[in-house]
N, C-alpha and C positions, 0 to 999 in steps of 0.2 A: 636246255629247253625250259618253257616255262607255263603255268597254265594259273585257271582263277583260283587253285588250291595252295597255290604255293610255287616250287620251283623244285628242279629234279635237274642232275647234271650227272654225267658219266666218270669218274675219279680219272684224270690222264695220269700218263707213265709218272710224270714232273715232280706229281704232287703224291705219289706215291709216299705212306708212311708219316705224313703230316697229320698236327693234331684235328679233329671234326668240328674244336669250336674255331681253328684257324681259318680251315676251311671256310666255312660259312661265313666267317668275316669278311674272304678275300674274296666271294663268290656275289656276295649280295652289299659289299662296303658297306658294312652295318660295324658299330664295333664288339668287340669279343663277348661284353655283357651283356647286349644283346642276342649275339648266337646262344648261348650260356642259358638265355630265358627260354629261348624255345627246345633246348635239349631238356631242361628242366618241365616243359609242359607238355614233355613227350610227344612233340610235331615235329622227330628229327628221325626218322627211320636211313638203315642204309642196307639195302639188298630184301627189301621188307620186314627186316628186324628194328624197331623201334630202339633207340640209343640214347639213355640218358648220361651218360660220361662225359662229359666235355673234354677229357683227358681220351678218349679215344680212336686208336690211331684209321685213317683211311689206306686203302688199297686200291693198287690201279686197277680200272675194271669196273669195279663196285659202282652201284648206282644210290648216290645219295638223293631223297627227295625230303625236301620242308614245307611243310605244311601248313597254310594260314601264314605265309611268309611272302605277301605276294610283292616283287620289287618293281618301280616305279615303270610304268610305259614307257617304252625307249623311243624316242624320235631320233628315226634316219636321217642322218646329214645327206647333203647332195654333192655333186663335185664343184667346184669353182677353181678354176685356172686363174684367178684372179689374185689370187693367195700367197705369197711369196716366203720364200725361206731360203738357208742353204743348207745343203746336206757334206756334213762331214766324211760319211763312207756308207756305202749300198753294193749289196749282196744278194744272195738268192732267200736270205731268210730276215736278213734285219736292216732297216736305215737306222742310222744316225743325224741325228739335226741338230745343226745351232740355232734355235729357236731365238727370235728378236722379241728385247720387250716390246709390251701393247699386244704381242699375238696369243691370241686364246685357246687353248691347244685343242679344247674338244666342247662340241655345243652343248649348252646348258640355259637353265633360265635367262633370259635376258641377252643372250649370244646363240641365237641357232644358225645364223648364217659370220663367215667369213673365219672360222678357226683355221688351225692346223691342220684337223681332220678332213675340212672342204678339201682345204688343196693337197691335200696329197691322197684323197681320193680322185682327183682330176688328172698326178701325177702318177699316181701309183694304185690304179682302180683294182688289183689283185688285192691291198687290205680289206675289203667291204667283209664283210665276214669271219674276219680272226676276233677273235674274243668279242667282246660286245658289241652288239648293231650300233650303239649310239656313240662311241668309243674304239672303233675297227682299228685294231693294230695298237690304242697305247698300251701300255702295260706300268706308267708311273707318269705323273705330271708335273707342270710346274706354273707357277702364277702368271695369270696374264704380265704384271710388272718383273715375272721374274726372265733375264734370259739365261743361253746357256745350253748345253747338249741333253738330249733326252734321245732315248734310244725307243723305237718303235720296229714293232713283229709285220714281217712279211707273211708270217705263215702261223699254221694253229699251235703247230708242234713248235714253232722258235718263242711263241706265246706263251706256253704254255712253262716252257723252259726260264724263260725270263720272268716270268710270273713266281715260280719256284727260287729261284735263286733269291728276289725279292724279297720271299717268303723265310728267308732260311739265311738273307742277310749276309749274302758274299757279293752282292752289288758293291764297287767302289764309287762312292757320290761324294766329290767335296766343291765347296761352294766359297765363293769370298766376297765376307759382309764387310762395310763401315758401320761402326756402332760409337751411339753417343760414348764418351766417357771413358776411363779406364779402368782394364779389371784388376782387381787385387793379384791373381796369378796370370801367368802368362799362359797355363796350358789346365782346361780341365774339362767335366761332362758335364753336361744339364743335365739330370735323368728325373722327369715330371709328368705323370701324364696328361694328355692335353684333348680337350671333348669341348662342345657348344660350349660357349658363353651364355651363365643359366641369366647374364643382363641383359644380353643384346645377341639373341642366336644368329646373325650374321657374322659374331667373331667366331675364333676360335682362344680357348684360356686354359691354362692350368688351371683342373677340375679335377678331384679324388675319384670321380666318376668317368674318366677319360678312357682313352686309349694310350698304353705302354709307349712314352716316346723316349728315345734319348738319343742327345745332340754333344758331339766332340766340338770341344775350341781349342784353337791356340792362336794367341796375339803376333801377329807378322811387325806391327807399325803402328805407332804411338804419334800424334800430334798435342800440343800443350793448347794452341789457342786457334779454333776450339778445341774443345777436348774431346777426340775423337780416335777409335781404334779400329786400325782394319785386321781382320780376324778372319783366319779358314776355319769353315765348320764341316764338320763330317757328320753323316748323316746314319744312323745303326738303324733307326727305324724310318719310312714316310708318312708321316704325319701332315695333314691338311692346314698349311701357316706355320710348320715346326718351328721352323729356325727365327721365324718371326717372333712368332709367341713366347720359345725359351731364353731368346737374348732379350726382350722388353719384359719379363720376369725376372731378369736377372739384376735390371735396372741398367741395360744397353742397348734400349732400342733399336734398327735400324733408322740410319739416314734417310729423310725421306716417305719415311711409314707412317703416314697419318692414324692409320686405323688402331695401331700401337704405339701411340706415343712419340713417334719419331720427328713430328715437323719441329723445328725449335728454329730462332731466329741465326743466322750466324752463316746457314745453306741451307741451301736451297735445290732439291731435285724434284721431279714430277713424277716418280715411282721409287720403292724401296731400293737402297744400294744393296743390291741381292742378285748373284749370278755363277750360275751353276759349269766350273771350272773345268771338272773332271767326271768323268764316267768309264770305269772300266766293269767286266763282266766274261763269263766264258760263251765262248759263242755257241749257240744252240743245236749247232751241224758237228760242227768239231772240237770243242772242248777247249781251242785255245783260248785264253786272255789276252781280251781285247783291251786297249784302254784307247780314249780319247779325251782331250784338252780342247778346251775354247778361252782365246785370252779376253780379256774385258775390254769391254766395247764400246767404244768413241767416249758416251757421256760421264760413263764411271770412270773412265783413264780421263777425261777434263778435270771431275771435282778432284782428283788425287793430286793432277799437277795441278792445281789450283791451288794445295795446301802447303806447297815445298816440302822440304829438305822434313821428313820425321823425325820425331826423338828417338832413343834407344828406347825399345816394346818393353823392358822393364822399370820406364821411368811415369 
């Protein structure tokens, strides 16, 4: 719940034992420096003991409230049946979706009508109320150009579970980029953190002031002319434009990524070659690991066979 003072939330089982600046991060998507200032300005009590630790742990139960923390007005989406997607697999606690690029997954400035979350409030009106009102049911996203499986909460507790896991980084998420150029190794980590662009706060940039990201690679496929790599990245943390940001840091933009660097003459796409392969996770009812696979889709499978026959990834 939340009121003009700040914000108060009840610790679920999930998040049981996680750090209070993690907490607050995940709870208000602020990043950890920011939770970190208001543990520091003593607006961070939990059970009505004030807590300046950032290092300290929560308990299921406990009632955390912050103070002078007040997080943005949430607008209700509506339903719209109008909305299209497929759903990979649906249960009593989770769907899965192969999200198409162009679709928006959850409204926001400039997008309050026709996301993800319309229609599957249309299709599936039991999410209105799992995690956040503006937000019911996701629990991770992905860019409107990005596609590819994203796993969405039927229920508070499959939320709240998936949220945790999230949190604690046993989500399996891997993705597969074309990036200009070729890298010197075939397999290694970005590890950079990545917060507003202090030029243009509509990006995101490796910033000393960021948020902890890091991004696995390994080169699958090499082309000489142009010179172009397709490369699966794994994701350790989600970061808003991660994979974006660390491979156009690296000096391999994606294909396509204007916002990064990526248009160059030679191809041509009308969104980042970026799409989200795999997703596995244990399931929130039963513990098993699930995994699911989405293969790439129409236009990314065109620019590929459009380039022929690859080099060998070490050339």
């Amino acid at each position: 719940m939340s009121d003009d003072a700040g914000f108060r939330e009840l610790i679920p089982p999930a998040l049981d034992g996680e750090r209070i600046d993690r907490i607050i991060a995940l709870l208000a998507d602020v990043s950890r420096n920011r939770a970190a200032a208001a543990l520091t300005a003593g607006r961070v009590s939990v059970d009505e003991e004030v807590v300046y630790q950032r290092s300290r742990r929560v308990h299921e139960g406990e009632e955390l409230v912050v103070a002078g923390f007040e997080r943005e007005t949430e607008h209700v989406p509506g339903a719209e049946p109008s909305v299209r997607f497929d759903i990979l697999y649906a249960d009593d606690d989770v769907l899965v979706i192969d999200k198409p690029s162009g679709l928006v997954v959850h409204p926001g400035a400039g997008n309050q009508t026709g996301t993800l979350v319309n229609g599957l409030l249309a299709s599936h009106p039991e999410i209105a109320g799992v995690g956040s009102a503006a937000r019911p049911g996701i629990v991770h996203r992905l860019d409107m150009g990005t596609s590819g499986v994203l796993a969405v909460a039927r229920t508070q507790v499959a939320y709240d579970s998936l949220v945790a896991q999230l949190a604690d980084r046993s989500v399996g998420r891997r993705y597969q980029a074309l990036s200009w150029g070729h890298f010197e190794a075939v397999k290694g980590v970005v590890d950079a953190p990545v917060g507003r662009s202090p030029k243009d706060r509509t990006r995101m940039a490796v910033v000393a002031s960021g948020r902890p990201a890091r991004t696995g690679y390994e080169v699958s496929a090499a082309w000489a002319s142009p010179a172009v790599s397709l490369v699966t990245c794994t994701l350790e943390t989600g970061r808003t434009h991660q994979i974006r940001v660390h491979l156009s840091a690296i000096g391999h933009p994606l294909l396509g990524d204007g916002t990064y660097g990526g248009e160059r003459s030679g191809l041509v796409l009308d969104r980042p070659f970026l799409h989200a392969a795999h997703l596995s996770f244990d399931h929130p009812a039963t513990g098993e690991r699930l995994e699911f696979d989405s293969p790439l889709p129409a236009d990314l499978r065109a620019v590929l066979d459009g380039l022929g026959e690859p080099e060998p990834a070490d050339q």
